[in-house]
C-alpha positions in Angstrom: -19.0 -15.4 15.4 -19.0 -13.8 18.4 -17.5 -14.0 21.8 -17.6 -12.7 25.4 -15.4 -13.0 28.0 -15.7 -10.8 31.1 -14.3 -7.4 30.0 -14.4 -7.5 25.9 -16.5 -8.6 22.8 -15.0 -9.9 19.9 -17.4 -10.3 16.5 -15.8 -11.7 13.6 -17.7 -11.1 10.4 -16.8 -12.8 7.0 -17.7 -11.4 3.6 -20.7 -13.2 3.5 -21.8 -12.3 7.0 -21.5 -8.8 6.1 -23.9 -6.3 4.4 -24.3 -5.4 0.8 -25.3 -2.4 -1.6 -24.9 -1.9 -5.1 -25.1 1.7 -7.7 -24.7 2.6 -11.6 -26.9 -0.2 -12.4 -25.3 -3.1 -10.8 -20.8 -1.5 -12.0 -20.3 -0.9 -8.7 -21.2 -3.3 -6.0 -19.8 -3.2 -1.9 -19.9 -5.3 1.0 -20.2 -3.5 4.4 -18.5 -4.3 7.6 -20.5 -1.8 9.0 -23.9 -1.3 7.6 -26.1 1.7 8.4 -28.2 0.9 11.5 -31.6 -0.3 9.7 -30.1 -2.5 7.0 -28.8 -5.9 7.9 -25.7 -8.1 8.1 -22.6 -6.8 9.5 -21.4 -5.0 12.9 -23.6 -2.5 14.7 -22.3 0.8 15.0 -19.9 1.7 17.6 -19.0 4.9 19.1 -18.0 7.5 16.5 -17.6 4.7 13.9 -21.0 4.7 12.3 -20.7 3.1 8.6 -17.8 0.8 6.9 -18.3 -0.2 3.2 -16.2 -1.6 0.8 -16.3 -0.9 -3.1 -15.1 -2.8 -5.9 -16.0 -1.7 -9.9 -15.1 -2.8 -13.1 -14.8 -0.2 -15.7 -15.8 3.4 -14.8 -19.1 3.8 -12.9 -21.0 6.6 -11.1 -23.0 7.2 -8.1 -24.3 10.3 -8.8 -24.7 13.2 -7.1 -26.6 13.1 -3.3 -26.5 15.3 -0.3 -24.6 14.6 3.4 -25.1 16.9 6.5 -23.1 16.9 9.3 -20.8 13.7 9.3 -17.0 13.2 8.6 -16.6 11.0 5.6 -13.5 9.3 3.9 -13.1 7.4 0.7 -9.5 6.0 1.2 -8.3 4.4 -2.7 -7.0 0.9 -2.3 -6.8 -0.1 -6.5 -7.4 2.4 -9.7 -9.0 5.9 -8.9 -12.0 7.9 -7.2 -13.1 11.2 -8.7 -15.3 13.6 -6.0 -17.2 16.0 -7.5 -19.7 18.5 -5.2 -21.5 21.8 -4.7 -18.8 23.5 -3.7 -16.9 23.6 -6.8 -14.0 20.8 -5.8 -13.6 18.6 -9.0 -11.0 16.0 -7.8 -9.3 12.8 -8.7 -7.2 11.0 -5.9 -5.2 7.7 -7.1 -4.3 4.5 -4.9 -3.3 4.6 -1.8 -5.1 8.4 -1.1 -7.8 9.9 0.9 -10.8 12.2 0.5 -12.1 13.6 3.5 -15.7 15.5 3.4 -16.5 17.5 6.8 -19.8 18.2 5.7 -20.9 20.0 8.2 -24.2 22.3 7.7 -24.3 20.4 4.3 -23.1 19.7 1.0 -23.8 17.2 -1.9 -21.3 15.5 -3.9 -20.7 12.7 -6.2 -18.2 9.2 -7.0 -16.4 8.8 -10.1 -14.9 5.5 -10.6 -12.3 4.9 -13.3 -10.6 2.2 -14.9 -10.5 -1.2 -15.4 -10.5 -2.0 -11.7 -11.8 0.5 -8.6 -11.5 -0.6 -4.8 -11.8 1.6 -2.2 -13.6 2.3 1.7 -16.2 4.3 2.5 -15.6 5.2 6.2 -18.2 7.6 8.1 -17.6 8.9 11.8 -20.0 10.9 13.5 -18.5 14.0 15.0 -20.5 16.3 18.0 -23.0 16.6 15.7 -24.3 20.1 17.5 -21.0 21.3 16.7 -20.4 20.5 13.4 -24.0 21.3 11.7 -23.0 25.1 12.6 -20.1 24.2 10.5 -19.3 24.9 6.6 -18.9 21.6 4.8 -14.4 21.2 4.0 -13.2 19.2 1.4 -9.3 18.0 1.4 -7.5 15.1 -0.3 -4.6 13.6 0.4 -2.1 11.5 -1.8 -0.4 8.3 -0.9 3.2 10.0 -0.6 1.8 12.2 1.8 1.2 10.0 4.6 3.9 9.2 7.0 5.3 6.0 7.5 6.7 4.1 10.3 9.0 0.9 11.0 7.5 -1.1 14.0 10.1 -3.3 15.2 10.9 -6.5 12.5 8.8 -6.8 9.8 5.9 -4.5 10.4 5.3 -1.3 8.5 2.3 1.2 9.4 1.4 4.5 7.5 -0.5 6.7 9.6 -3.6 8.1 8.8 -5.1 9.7 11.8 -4.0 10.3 15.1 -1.1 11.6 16.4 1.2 11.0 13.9 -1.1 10.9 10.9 -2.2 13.9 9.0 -5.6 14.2 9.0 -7.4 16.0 11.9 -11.4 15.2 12.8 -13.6 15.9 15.4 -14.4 12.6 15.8 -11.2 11.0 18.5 -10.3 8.2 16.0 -7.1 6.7 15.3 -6.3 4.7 11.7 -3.5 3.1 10.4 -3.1 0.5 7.5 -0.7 -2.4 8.9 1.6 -4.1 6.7 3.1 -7.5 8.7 5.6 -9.7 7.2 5.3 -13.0 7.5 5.4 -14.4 11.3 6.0 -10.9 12.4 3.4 -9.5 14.9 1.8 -6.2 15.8 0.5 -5.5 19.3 -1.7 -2.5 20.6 -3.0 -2.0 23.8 -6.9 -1.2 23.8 -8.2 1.2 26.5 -10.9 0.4 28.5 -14.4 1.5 26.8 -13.1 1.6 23.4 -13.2 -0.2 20.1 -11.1 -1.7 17.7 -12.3 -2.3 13.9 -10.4 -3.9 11.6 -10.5 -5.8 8.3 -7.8 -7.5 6.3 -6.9 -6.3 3.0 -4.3 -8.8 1.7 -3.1 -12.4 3.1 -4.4 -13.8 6.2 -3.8 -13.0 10.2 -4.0 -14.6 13.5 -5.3 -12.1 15.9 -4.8 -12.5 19.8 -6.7 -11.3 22.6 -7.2 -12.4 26.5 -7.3 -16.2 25.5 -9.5 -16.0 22.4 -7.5 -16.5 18.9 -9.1 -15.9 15.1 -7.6 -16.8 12.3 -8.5 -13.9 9.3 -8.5 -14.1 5.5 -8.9 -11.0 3.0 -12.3 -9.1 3.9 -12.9 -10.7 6.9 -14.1 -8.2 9.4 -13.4 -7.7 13.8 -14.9 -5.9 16.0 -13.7 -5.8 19.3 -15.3 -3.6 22.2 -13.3 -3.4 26.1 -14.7 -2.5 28.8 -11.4 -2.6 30.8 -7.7 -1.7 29.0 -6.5 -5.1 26.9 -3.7 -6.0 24.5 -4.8 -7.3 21.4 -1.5 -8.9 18.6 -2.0 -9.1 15.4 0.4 -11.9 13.6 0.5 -12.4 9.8 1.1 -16.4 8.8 2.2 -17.4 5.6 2.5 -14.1 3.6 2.4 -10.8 3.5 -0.4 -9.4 5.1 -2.4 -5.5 4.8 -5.0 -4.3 7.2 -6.8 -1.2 8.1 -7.6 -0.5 12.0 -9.7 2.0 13.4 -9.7 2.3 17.2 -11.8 4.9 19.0 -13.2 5.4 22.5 -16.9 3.9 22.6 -18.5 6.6 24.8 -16.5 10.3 23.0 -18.4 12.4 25.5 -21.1 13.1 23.4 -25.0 11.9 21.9 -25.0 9.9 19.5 -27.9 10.6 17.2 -29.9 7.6 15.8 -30.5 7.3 12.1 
């Protein structure tokens, strides 16, 4: 579903609007918000946000070992745990509610463990200045879910930051993320600069989101995208129960190329 009006675009994308992928022989299987540019389904890449998936397994499973170059890629655990092993010699485990980040600058190759009886996590890529970061060596860090700050925004709205300026990861890439918890009726509102984005997809319950005079009402994995072109407030209201979501919001032009895969 999509909509225009004069300054923004707002694209709403349920599960089965969305992309799909699938490794280890059908154990793990993903929809994708955001698909890579020449598969179907889902949004079209946006500014630094380039690829969105979304990973579920049952049991352990595997996708095995594979090379990256250049982008900034995090696996952030929603349910069980997610083993990263690579070619530099990290050999890591990172539970629910933590983040493995790959900066993979001049290269690296790496694989995904899954464990347990149930997996669910995101695979988030951002493109960085790409000239910049190929002259780079590839960084591996992780990040538990005690590590992250957390913050009280007004009555019934929690937000544990992830990037930006109060989170603790750093990238090239100018995003921000946070992962919104809203009681229910409580609201969240942000204002959106002009030429920028806003990606977000809800995690648990449902949401009423708000902005200029277009309203959505958002169930667990649906999907927004919402580009500006000038600055506008967007609210986020949870109905019935407690709601989860993770936003991304980043200027749509950074300042630099985008390359096209």
């Amino acid at each position: 579903m999509k909509t225009t009006e004069n300054s923004f675009v707002l694209d709403v994308y349920s599960p089965d609007q969305q992309g799909v992928g699938s490794f280890d022989g059908g154990k793990i299987t993903e929809i994708k918000p955001i698909p890579f540019p020449r598969e179907s389904g889902g949004a079209k890449r946006t500014g630094p946000l380039l690829y969105w998936a979304w990973a579920s397994s049952k049991g352990d499973g595997v996708i095995g070992m594979h090379p990256h170059q250049g982008f900034e890629i995090i696996s952030y655990v929603m349910e069980g745990a997610v083993g990263h092993t690579d070619t530099a010699g990290n050999n890591r485990r990172v539970s629910a509610g933590g983040i493995q980040i790959m900066q993979t600058g001049s290269g690296i190759s790496h694989q995904e463990e899954m464990y347990g009886e149930q997996t669910e996590f995101f695979q988030i890529w951002f493109e960085p200045n790409m000239s910049a970061s190929l002259r780079k060596p590839p960084v591996y860090s992780d990040f538990e879910d005690a590590e992250f700050p957390r913050e009280t925004l007004g009555n019934g709205i929690t937000a544990k930051h992830i990037i930006g300026p109060s989170g603790v990861i750093e990238l090239q890439a100018p995003i921000n993320w946070d992962v919104l918890q809203i009681r229910p009726k409580a609201s969240y509102s942000i204002s959106l600069a002009e030429h920028s984005l806003a990606g977000f997809i809800v995690t648990r319950g449902s949401v009423q989101a708000t902005i200029g005079d277009e309203e959505r009402r958002l169930s667990r994995r649906d999907f927004v995208m919402i580009k500006t072109e000038s600055s506008h407030s967007l609210t986020i209201q949870a109905i019935d129960e407690d709601a989860e979501l993770t936003l991304i919001t980043a200027p749509i032009d950074p300042g630099y190329s985008l390359i096209n895969l």
